[in-house]
Structures are given as C-alpha cells and as structure tokens.
PDB file with one MODEL, atoms N, CA, C and O in Angstrom:
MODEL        1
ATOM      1  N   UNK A   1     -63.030  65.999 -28.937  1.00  0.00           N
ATOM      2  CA  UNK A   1     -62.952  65.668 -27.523  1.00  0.00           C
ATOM      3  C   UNK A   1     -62.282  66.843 -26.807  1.00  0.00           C
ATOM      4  O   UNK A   1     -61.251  67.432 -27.130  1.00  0.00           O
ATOM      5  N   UNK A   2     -63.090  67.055 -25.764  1.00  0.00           N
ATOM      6  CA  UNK A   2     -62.110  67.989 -25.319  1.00  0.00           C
ATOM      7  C   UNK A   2     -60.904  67.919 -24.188  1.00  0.00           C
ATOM      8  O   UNK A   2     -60.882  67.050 -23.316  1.00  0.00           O
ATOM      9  N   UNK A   3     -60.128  68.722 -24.294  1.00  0.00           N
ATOM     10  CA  UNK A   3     -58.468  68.630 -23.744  1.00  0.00           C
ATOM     11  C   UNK A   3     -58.989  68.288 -22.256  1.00  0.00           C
ATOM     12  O   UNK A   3     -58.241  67.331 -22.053  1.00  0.00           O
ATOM     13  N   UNK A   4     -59.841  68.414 -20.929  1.00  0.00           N
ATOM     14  CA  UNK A   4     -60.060  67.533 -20.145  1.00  0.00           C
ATOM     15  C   UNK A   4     -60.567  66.627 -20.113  1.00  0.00           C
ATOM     16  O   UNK A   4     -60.584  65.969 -19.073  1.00  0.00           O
ATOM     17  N   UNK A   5     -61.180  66.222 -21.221  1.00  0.00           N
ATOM     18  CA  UNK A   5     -61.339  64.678 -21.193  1.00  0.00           C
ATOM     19  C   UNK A   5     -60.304  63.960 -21.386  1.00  0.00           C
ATOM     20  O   UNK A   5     -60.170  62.904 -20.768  1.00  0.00           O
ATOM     21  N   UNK A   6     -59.335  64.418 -22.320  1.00  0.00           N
ATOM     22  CA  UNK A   6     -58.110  63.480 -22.841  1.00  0.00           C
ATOM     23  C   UNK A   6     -57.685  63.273 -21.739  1.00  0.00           C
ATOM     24  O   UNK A   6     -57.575  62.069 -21.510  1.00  0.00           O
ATOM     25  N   UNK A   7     -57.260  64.202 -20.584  1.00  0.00           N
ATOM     26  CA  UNK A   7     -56.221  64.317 -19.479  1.00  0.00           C
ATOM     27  C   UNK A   7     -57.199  63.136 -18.400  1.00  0.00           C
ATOM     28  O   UNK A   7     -56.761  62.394 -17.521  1.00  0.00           O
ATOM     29  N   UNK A   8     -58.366  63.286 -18.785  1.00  0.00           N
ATOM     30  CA  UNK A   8     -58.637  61.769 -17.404  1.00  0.00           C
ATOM     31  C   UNK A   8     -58.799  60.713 -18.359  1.00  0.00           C
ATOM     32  O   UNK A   8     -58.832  59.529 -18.025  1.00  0.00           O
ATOM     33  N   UNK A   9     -58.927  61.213 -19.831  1.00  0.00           N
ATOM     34  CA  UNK A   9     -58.417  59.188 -20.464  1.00  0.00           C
ATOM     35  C   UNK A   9     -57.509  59.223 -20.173  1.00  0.00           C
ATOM     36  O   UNK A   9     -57.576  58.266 -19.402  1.00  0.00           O
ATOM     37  N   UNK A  10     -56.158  59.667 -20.066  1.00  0.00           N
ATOM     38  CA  UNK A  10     -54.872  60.007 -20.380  1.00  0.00           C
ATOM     39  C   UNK A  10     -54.354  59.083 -18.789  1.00  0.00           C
ATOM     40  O   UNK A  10     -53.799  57.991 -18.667  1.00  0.00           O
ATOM     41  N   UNK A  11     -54.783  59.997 -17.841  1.00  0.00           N
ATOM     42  CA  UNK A  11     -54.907  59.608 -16.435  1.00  0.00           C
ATOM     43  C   UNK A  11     -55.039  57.715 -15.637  1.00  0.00           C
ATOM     44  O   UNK A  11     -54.361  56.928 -14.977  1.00  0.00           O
ATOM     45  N   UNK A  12     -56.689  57.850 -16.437  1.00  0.00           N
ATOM     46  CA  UNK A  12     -57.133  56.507 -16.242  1.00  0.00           C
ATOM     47  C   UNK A  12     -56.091  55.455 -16.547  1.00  0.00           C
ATOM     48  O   UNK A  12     -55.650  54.617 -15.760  1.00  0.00           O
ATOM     49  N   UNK A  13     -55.746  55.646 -17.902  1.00  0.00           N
ATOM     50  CA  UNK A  13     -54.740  54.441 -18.365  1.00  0.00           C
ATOM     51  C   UNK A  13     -53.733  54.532 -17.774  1.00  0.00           C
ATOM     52  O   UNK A  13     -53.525  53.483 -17.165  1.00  0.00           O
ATOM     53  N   UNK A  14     -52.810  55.407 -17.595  1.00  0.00           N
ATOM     54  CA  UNK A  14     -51.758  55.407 -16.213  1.00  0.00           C
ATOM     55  C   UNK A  14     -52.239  54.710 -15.292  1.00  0.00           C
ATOM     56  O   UNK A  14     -51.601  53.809 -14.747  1.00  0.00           O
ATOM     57  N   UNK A  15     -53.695  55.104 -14.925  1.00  0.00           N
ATOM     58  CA  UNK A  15     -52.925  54.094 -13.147  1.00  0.00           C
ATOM     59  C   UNK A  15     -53.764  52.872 -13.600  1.00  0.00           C
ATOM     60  O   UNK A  15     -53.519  52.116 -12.660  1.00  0.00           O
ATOM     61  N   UNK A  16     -54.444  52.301 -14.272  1.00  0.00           N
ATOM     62  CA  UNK A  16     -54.614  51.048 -14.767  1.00  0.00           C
ATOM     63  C   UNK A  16     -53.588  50.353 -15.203  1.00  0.00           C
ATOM     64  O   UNK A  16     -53.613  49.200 -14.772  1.00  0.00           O
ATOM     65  N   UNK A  17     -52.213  50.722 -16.255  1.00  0.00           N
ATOM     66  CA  UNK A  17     -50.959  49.827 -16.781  1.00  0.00           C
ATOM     67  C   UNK A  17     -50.892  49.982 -15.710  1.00  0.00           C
ATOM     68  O   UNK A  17     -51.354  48.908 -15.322  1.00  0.00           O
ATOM     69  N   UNK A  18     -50.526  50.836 -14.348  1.00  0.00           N
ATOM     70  CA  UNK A  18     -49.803  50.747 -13.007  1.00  0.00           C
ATOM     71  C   UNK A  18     -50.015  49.770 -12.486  1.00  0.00           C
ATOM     72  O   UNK A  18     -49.083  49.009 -12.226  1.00  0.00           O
ATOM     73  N   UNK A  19     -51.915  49.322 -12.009  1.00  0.00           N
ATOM     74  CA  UNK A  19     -51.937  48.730 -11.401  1.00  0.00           C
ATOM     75  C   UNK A  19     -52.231  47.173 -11.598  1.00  0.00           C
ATOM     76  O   UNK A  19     -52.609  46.382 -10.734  1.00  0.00           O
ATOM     77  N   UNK A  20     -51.892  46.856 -13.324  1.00  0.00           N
ATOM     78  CA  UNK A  20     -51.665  45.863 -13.542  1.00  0.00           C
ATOM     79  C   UNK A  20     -50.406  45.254 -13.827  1.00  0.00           C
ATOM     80  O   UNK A  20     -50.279  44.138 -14.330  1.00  0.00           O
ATOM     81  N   UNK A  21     -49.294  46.170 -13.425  1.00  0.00           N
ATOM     82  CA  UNK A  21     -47.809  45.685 -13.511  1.00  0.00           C
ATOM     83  C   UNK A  21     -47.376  45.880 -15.170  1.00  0.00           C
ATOM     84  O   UNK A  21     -46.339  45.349 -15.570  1.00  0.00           O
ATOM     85  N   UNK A  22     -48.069  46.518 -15.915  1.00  0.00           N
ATOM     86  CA  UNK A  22     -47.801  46.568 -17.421  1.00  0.00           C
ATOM     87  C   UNK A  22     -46.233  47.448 -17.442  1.00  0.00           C
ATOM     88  O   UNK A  22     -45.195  47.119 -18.016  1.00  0.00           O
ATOM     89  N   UNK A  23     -46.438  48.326 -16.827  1.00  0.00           N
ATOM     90  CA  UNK A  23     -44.846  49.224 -16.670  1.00  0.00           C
ATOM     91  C   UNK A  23     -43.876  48.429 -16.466  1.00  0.00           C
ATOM     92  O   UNK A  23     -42.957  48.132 -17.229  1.00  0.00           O
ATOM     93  N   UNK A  24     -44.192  47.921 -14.924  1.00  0.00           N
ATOM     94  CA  UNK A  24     -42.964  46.689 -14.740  1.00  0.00           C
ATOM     95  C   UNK A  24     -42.351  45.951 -15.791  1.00  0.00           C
ATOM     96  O   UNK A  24     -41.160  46.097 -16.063  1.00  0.00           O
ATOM     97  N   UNK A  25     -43.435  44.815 -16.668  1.00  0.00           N
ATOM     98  CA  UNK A  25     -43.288  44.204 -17.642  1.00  0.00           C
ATOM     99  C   UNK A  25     -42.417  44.869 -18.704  1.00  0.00           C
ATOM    100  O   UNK A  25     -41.421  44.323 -19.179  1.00  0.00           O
ATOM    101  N   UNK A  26     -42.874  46.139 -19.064  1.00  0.00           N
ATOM    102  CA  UNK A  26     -42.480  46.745 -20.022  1.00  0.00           C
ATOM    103  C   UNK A  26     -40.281  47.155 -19.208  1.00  0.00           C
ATOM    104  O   UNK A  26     -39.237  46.916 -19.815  1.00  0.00           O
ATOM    105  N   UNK A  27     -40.387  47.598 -18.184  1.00  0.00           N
ATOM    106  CA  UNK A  27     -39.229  48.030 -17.285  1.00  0.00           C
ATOM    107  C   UNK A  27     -38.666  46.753 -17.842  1.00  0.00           C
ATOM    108  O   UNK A  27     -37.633  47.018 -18.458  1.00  0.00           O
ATOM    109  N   UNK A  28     -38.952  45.444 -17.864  1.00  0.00           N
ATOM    110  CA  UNK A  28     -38.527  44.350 -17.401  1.00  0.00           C
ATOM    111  C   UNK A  28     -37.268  43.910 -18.929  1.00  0.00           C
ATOM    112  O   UNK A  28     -36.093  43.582 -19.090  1.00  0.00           O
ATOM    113  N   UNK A  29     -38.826  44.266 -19.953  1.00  0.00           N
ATOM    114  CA  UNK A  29     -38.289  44.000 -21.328  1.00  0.00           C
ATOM    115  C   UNK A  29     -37.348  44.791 -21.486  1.00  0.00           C
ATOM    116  O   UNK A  29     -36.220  44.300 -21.527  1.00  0.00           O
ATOM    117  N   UNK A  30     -37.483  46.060 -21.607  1.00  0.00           N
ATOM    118  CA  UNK A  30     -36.382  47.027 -21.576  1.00  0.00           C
ATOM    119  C   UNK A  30     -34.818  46.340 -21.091  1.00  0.00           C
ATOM    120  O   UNK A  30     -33.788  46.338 -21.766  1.00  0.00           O
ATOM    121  N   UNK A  31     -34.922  46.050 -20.381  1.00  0.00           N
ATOM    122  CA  UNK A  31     -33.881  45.656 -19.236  1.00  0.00           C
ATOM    123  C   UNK A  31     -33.328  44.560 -20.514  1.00  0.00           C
ATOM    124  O   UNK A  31     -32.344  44.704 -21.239  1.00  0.00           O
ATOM    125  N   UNK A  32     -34.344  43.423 -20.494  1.00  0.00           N
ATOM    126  CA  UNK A  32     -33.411  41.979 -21.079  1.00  0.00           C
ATOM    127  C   UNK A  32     -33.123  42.479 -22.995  1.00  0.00           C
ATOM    128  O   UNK A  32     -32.506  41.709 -23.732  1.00  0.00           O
ATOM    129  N   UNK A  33     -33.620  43.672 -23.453  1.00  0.00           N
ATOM    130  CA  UNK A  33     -33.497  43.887 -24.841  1.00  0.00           C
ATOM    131  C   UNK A  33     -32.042  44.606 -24.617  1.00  0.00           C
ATOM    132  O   UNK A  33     -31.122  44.156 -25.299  1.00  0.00           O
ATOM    133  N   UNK A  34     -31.730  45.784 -23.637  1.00  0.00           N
ATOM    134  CA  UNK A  34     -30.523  45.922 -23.553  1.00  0.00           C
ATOM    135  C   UNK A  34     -29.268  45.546 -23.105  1.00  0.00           C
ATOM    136  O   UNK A  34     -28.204  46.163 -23.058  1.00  0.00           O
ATOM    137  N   UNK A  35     -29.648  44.188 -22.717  1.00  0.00           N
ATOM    138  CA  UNK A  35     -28.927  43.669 -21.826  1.00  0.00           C
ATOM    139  C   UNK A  35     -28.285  42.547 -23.317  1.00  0.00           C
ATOM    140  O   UNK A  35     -27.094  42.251 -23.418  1.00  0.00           O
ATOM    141  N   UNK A  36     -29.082  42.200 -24.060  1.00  0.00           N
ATOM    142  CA  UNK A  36     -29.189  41.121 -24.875  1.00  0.00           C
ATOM    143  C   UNK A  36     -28.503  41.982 -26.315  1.00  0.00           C
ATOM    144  O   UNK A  36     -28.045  41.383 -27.288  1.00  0.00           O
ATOM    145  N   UNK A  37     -28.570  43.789 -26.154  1.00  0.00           N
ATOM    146  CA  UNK A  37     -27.834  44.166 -27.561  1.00  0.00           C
ATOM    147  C   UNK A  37     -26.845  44.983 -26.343  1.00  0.00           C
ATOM    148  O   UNK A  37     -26.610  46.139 -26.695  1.00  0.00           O
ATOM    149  N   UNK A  38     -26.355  44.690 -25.273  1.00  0.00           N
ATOM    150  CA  UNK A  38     -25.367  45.529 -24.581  1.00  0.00           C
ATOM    151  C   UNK A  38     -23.876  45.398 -25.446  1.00  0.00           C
ATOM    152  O   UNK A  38     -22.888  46.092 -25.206  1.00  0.00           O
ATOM    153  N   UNK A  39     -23.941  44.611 -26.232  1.00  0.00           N
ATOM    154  CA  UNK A  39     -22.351  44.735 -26.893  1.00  0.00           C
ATOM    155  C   UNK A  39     -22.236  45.441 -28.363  1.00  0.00           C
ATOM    156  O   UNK A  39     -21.254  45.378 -29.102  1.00  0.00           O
ATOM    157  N   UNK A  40     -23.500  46.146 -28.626  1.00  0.00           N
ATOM    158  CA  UNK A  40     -23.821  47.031 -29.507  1.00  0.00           C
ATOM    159  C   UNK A  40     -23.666  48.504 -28.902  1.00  0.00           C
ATOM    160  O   UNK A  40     -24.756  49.008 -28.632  1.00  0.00           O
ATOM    161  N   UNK A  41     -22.501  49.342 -28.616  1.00  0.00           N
ATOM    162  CA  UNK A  41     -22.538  50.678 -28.483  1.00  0.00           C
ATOM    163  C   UNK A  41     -23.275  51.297 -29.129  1.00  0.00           C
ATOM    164  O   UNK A  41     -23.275  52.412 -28.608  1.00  0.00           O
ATOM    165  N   UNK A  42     -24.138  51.303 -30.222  1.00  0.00           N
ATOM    166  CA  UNK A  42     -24.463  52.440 -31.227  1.00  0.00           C
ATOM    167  C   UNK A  42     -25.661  52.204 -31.334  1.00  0.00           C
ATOM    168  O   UNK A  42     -26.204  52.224 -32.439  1.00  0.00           O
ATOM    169  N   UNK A  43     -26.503  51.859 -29.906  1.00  0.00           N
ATOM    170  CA  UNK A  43     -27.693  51.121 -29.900  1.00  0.00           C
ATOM    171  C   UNK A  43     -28.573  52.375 -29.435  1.00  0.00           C
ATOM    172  O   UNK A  43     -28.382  52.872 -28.326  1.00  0.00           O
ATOM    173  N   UNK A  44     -29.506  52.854 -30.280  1.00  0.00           N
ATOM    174  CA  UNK A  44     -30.077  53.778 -29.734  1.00  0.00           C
ATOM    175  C   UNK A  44     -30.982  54.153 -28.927  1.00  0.00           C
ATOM    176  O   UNK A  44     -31.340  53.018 -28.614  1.00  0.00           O
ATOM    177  N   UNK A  45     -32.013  55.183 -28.003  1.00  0.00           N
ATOM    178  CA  UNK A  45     -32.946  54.826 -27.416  1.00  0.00           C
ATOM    179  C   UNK A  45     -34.197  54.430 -28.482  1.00  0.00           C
ATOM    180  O   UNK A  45     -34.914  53.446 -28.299  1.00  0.00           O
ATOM    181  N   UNK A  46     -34.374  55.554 -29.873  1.00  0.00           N
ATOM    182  CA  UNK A  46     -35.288  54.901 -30.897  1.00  0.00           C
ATOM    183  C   UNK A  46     -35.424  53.720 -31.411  1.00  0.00           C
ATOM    184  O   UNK A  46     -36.422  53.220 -31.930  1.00  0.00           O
ATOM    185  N   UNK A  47     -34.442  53.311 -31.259  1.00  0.00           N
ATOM    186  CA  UNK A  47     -34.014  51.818 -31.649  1.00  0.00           C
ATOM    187  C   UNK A  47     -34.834  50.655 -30.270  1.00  0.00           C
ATOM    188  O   UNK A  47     -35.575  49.675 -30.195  1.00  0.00           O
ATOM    189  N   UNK A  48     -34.214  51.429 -29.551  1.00  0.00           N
ATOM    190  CA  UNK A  48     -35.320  50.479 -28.235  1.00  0.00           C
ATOM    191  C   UNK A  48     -36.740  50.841 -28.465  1.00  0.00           C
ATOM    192  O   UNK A  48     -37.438  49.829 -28.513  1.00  0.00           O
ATOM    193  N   UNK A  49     -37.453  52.029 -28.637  1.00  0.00           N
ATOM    194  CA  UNK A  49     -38.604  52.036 -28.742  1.00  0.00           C
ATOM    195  C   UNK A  49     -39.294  51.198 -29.531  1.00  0.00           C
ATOM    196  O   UNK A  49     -40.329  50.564 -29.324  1.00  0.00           O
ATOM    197  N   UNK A  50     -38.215  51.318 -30.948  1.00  0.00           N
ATOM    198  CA  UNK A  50     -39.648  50.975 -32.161  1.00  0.00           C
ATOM    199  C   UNK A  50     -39.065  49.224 -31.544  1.00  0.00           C
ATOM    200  O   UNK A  50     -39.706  48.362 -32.144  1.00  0.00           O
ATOM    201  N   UNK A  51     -38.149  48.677 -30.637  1.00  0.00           N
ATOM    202  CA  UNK A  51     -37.990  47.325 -30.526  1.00  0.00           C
ATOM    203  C   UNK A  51     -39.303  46.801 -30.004  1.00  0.00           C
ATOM    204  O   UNK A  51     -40.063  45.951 -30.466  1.00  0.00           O
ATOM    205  N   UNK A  52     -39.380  47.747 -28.608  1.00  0.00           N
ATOM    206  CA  UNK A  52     -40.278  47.352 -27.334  1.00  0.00           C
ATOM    207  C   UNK A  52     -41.956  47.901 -27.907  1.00  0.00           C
ATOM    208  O   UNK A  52     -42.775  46.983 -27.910  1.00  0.00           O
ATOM    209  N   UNK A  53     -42.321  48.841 -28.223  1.00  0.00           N
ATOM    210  CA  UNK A  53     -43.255  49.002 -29.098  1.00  0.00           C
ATOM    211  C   UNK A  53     -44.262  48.230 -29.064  1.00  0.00           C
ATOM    212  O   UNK A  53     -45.115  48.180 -28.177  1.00  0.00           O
ATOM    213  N   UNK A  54     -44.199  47.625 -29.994  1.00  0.00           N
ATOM    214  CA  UNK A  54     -45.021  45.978 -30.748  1.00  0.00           C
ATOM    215  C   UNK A  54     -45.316  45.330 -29.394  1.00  0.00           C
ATOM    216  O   UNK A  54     -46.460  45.319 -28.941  1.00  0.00           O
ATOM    217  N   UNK A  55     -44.246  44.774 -28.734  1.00  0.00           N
ATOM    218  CA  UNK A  55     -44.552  44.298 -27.352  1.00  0.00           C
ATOM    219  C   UNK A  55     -45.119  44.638 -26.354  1.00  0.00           C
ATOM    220  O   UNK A  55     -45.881  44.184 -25.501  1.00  0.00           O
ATOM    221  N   UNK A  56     -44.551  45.624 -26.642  1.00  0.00           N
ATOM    222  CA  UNK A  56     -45.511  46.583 -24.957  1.00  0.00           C
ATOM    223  C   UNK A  56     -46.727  46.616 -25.288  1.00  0.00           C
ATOM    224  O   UNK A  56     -47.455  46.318 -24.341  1.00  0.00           O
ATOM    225  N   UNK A  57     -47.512  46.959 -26.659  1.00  0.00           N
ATOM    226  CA  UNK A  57     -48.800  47.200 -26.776  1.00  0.00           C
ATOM    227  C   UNK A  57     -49.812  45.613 -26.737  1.00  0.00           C
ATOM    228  O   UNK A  57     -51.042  45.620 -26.774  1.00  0.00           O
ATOM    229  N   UNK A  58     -49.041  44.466 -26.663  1.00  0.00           N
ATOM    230  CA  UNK A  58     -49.529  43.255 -26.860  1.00  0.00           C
ATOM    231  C   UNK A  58     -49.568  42.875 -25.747  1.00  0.00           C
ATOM    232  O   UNK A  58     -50.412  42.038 -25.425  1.00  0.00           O
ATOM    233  N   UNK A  59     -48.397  43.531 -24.567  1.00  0.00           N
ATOM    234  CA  UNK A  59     -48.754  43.227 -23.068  1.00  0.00           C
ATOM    235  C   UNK A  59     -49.950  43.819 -22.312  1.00  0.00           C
ATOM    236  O   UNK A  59     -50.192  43.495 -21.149  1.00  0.00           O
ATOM    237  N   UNK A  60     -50.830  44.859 -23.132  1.00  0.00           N
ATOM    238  CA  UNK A  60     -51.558  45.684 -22.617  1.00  0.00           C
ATOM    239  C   UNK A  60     -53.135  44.420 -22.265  1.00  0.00           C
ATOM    240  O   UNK A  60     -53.663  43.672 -23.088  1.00  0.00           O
ATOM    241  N   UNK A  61     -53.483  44.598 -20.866  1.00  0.00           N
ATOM    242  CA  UNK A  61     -54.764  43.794 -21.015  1.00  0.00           C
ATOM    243  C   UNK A  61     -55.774  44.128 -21.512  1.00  0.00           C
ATOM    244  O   UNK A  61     -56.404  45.179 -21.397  1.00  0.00           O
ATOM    245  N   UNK A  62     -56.002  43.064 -22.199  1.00  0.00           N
ATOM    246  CA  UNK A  62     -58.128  43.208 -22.509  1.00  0.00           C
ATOM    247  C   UNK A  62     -58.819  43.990 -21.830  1.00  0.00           C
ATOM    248  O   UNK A  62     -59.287  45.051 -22.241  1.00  0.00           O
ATOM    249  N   UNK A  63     -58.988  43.342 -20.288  1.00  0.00           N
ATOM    250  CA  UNK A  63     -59.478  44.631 -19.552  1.00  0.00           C
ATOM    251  C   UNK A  63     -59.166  46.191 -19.417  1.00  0.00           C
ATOM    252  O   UNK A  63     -59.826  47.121 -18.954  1.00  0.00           O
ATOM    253  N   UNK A  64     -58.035  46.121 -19.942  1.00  0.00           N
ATOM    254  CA  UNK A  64     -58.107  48.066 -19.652  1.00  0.00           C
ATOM    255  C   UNK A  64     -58.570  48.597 -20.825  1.00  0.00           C
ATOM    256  O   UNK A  64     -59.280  49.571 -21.077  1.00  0.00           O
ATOM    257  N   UNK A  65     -57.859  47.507 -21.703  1.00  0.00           N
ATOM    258  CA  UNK A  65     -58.179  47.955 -23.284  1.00  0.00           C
ATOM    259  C   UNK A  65     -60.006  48.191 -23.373  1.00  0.00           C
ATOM    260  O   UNK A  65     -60.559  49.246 -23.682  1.00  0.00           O
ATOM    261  N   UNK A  66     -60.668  46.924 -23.017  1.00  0.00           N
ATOM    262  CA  UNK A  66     -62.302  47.232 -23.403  1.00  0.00           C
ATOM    263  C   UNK A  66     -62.496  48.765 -22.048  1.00  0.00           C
ATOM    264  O   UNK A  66     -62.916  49.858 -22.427  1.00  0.00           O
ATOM    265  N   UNK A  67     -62.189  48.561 -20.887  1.00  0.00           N
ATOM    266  CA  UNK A  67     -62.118  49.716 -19.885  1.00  0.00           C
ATOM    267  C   UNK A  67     -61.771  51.367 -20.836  1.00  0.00           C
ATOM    268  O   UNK A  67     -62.531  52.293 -21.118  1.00  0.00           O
ATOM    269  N   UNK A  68     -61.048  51.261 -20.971  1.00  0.00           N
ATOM    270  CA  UNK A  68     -61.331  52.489 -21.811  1.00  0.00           C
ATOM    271  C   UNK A  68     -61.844  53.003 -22.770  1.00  0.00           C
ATOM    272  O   UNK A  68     -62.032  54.196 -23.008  1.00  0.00           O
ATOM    273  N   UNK A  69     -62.268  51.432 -23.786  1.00  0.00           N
ATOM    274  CA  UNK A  69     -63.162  52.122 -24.862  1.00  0.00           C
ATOM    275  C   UNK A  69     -64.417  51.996 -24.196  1.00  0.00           C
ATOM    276  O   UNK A  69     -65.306  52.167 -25.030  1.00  0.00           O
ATOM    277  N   UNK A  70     -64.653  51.883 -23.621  1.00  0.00           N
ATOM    278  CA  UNK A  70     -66.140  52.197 -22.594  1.00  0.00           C
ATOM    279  C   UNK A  70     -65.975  53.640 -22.448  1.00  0.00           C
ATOM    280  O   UNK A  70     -66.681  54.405 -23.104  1.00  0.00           O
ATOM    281  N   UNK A  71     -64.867  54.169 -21.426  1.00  0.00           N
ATOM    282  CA  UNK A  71     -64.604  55.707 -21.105  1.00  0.00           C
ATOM    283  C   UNK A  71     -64.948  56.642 -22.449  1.00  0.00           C
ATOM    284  O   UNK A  71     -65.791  57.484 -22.760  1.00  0.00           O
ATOM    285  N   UNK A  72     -64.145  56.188 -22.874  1.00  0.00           N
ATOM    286  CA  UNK A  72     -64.593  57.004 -24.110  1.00  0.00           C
ATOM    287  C   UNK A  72     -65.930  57.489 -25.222  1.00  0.00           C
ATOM    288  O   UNK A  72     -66.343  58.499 -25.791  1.00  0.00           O
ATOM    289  N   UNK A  73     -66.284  55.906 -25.070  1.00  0.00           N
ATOM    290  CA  UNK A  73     -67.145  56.039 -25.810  1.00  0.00           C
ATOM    291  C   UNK A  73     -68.558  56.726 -25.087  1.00  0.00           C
ATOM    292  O   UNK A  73     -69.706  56.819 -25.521  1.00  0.00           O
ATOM    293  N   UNK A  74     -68.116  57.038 -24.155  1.00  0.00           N
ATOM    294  CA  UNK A  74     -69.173  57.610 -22.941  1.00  0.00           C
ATOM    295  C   UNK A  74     -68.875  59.270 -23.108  1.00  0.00           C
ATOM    296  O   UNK A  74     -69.667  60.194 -23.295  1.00  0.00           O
ATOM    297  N   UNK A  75     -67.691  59.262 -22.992  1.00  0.00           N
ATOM    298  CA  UNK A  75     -67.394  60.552 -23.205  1.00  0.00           C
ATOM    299  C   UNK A  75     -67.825  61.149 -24.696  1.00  0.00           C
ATOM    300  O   UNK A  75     -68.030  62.357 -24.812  1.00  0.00           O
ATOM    301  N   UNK A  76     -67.906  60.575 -25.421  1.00  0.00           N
ATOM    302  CA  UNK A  76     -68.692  61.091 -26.980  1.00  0.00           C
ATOM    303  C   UNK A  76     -69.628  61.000 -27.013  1.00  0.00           C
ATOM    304  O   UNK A  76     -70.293  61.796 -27.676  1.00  0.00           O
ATOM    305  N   UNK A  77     -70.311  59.795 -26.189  1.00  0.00           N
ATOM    306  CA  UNK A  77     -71.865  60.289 -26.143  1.00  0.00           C
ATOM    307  C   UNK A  77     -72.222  61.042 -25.777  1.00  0.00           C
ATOM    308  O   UNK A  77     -72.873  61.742 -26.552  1.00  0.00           O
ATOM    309  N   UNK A  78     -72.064  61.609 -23.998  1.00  0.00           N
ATOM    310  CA  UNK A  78     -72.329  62.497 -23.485  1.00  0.00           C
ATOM    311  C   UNK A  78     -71.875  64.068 -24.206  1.00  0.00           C
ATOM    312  O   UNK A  78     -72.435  65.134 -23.952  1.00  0.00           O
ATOM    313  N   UNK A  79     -70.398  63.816 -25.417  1.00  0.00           N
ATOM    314  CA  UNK A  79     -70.257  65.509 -26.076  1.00  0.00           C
ATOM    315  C   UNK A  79     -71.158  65.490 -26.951  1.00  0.00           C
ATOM    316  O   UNK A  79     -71.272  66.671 -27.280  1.00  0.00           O
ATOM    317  N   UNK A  80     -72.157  64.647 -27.770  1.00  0.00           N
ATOM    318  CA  UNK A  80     -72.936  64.440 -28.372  1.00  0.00           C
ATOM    319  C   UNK A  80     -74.030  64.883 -28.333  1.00  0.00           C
ATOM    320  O   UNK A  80     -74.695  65.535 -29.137  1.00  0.00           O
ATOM    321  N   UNK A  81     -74.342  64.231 -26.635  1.00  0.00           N
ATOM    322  CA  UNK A  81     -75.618  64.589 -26.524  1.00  0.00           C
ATOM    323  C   UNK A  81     -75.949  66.464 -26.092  1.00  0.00           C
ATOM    324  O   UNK A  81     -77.072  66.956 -26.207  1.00  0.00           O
ATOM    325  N   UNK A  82     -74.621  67.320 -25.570  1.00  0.00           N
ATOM    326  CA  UNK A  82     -74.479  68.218 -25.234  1.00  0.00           C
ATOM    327  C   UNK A  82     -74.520  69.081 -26.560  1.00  0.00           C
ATOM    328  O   UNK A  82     -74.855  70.266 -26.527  1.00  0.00           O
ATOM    329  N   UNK A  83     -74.139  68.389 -27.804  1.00  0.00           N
ATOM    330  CA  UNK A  83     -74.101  69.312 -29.318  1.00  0.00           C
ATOM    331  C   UNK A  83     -75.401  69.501 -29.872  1.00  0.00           C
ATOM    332  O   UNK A  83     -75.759  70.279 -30.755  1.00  0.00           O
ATOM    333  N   UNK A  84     -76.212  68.456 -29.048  1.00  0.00           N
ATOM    334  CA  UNK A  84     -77.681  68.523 -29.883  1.00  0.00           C
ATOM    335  C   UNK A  84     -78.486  69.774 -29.679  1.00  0.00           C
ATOM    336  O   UNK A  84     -77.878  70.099 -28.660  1.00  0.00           O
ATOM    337  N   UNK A  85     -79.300  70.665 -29.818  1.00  0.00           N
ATOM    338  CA  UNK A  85     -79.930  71.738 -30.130  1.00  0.00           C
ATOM    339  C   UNK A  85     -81.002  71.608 -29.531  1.00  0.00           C
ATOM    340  O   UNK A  85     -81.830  71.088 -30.279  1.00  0.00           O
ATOM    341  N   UNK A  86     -81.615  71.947 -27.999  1.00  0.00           N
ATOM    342  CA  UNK A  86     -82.895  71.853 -27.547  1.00  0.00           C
ATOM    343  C   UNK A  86     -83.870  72.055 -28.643  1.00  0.00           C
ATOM    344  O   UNK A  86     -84.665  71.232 -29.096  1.00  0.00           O
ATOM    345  N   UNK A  87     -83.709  73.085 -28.939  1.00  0.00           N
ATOM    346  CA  UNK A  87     -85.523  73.062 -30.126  1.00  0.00           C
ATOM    347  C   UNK A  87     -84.675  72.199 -31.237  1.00  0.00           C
ATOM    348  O   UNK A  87     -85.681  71.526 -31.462  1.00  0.00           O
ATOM    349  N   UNK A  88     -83.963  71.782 -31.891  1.00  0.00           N
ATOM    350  CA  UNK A  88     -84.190  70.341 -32.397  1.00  0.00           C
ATOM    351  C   UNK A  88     -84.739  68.885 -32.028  1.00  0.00           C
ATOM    352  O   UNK A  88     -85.277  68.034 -32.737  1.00  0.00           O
ATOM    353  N   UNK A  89     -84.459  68.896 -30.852  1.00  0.00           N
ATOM    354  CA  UNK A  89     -84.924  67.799 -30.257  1.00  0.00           C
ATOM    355  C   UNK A  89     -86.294  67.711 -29.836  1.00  0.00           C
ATOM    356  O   UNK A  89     -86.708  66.690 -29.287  1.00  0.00           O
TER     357      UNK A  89
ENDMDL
END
C-alpha cells in the first residue's frame, strides 16, 4: 500500500471515531480508570493503555469498522489493477 493511501485511511478513521464520539468515550474511560486506580501512585501511562486498549477497540462501531474495510479494500483493488501489465491483459 502505498504511504498516501495509509495517510487518508489513517485520516478517514480520525474524523469518523470523531464524529461518532469514540474519543470522547474513550476520554471518558480514561478519566473513570484513573480516577478508580487514583490511590495507586505507581500507576503508569502503559499500564492505562494496555487497561483501555481491549475497550476502546470494542467501542469502535460496526459502521466505521465495515467503512473502512470497504476503503481499503478498494484501495488494493485499484493498486492491483494498476500492477497488471497491459500486454498481459
């Protein structure tokens, strides 16, 4: 794939979690996971990731999720069809 395609998959899914509030959600969890180990000083940010992780990716919708494997899979067809060899075809 090439490096401008990644940057408008990359793109797309940004303002799709945006504009389905997935950040928020995710802002939200963040918030009540540290709020809920706040009497743990030695709580790390990796420690929040691999927490929120699992979750965040389960908050992600169906729709963006099938939405982008559409993008994509468009985008490989079309590098596909660009690899093929006029006098092969």
């Amino acid at each position: 794939m090439m490096s401008g395609d990644r940057v408008k998959i990359k793109d797309l899914l940004s303002s799709r979690l945006t504009e389905c509030g997935w950040r928020d959600e995710v802002r939200l969890l963040c918030r009540s996971i540290l709020q809920e180990k706040g009497a743990i000083s030695s709580f790390t940010v990796e420690q929040l990731v691999t927490e929120v992780t699992p979750r965040a990716r389960s908050l992600v919708p169906d729709a963006v999720k099938k939405e982008l494997l559409i993008k994509i899979r468009t985008i490989f067809d079309e590098n596909e069809a660009d690899d093929i060899d006029p006098e092969e075809a």
